[in-house]
LUMROTOR-832417 format. One line per field, with one value per residue: residue in one letter; x, y, z of N, C-alpha, C in turn. Coordinates in steps of 0.02 Angstrom, whole numbers, plus 32768, in hexadecimal, padded with zeros to 4 digits. Layout:
<nodes>
nuvo	(A ...)
n.x	(X ...)
n.y	(Y ...)
n.z	(Z ...)
ca.x	(X ...)
ca.y	(Y ...)
ca.z	(Z ...)
c.x	(X ...)
c.y	(Y ...)
c.z	(Z ...)
</nodes>
This chain:
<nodes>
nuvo	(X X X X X X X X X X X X X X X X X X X X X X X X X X X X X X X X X X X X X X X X X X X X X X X X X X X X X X X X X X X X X X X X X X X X X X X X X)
n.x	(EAF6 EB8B EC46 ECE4 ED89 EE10 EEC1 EF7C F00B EFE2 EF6A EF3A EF2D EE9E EE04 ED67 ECC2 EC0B EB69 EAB6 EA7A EA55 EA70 EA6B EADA EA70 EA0E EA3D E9E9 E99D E9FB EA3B EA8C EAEB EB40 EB6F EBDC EC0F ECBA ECBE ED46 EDF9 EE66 EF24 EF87 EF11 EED5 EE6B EE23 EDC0 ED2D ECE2 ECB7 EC80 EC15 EBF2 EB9E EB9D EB52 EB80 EB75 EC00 EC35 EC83 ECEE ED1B ED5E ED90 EDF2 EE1F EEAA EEED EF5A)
n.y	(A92E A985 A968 A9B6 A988 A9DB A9BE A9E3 AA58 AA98 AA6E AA0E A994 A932 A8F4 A8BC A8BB A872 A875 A84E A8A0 A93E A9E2 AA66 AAF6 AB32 AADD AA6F AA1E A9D7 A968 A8BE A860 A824 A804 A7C1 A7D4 A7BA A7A8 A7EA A80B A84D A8BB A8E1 A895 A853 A80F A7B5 A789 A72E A704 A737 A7A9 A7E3 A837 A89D A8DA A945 A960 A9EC AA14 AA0C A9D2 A94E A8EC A846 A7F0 A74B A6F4 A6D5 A6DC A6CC A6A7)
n.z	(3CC8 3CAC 3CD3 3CE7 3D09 3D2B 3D36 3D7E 3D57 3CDD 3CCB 3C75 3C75 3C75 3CB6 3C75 3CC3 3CB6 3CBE 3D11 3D74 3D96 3DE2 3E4C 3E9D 3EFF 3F14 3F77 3FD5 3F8D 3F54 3F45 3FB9 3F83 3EDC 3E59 3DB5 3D19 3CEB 3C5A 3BF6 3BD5 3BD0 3BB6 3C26 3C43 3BCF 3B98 3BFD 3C67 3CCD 3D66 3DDE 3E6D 3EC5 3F47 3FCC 404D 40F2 4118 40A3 4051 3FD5 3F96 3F34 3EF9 3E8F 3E25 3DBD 3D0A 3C91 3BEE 3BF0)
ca.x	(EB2C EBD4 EC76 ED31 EDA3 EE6E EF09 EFB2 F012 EFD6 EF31 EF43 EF2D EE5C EDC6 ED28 EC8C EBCF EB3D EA83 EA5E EA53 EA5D EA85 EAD6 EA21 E9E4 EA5F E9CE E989 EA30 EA4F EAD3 EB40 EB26 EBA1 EBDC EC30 ECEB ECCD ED6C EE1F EEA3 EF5D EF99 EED8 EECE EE48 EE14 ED78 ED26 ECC0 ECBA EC38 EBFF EBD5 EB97 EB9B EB24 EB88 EB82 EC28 EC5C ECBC ECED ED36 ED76 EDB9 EDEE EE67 EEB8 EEFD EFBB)
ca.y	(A954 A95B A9B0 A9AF A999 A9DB A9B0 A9E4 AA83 AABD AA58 A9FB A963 A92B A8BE A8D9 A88D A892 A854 A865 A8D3 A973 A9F0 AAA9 AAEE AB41 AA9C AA2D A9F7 A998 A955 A887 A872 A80A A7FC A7A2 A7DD A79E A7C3 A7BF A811 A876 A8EC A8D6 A854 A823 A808 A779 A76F A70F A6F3 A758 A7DB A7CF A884 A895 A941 A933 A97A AA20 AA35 A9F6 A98F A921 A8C2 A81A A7B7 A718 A6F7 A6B0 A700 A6AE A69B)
ca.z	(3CE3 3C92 3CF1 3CB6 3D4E 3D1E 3D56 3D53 3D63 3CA4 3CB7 3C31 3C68 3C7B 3CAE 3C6E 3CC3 3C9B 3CE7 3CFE 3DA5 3D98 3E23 3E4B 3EDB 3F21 3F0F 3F93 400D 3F6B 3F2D 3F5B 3FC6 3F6D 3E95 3E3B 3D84 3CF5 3CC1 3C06 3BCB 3BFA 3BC8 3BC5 3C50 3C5F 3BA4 3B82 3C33 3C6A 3D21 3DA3 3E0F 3EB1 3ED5 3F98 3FED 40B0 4115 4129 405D 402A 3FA0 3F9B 3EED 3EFF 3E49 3E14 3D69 3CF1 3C5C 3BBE 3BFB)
c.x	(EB6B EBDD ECAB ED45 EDED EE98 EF37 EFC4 EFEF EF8D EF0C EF26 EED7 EE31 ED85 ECE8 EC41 EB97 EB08 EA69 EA86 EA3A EA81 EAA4 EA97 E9F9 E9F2 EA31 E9A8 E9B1 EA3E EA87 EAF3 EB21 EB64 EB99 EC10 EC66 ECE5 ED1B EDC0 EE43 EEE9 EF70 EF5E EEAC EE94 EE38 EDBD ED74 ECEC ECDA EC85 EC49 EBF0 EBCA EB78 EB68 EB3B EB84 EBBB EC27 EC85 ECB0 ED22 ED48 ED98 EDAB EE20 EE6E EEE1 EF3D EFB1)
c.y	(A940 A97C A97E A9C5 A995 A9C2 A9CA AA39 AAC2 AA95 AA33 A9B3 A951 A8F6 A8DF A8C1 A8C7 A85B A86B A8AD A8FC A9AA AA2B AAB6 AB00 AB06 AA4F AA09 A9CB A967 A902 A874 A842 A7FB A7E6 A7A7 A7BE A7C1 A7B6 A7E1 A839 A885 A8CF A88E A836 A807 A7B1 A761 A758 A6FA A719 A77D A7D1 A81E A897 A8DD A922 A947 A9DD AA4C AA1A A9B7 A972 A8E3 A883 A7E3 A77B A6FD A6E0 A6D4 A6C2 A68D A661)
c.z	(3CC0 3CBB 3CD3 3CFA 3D35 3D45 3D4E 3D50 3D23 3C9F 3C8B 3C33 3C98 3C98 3CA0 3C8E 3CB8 3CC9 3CE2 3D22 3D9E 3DD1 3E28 3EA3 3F12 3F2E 3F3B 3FA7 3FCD 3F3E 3F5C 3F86 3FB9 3F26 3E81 3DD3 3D52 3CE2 3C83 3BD4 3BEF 3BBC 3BC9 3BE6 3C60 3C16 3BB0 3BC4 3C34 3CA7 3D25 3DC3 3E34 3ECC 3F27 3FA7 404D 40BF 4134 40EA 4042 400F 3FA2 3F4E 3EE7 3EAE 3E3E 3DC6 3D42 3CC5 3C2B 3BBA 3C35)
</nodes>
């Protein structure tokens, strides 16, 4: 799984994470409820970032994307 999560009124500014599980939305009732992915990179003000994100899906379906991470500054 990658995703690219923006910021910022022009969007400009990025995190990228990646990870192994893979999972559609048709597919929640076999999705973990909580997966934890790697920040390997950012954008703008998240330039050279590195960390985690922890993925969670409730029991009603929502996501919820929680990160902690440092950047180069």
């Amino acid at each position: 799984m990658q995703a690219e999560f923006a910021f910022g009124e022009e969007r400009t500014d990025s995190i990228l994470i990646m990870g192994d599980e893979l999972f559609q939305a048709a597919e929640l009732q076999n999705v973990k409820p909580k997966v934890s992915y790697a920040i390997v990179g950012g954008t703008g003000a998240y330039v050279g970032a590195r960390g985690q994100c922890e993925v969670a899906v409730g029991e009603d379906g929502v996501f919820t994307v929680t990160c902690t991470f440092k950047t180069m500054d």
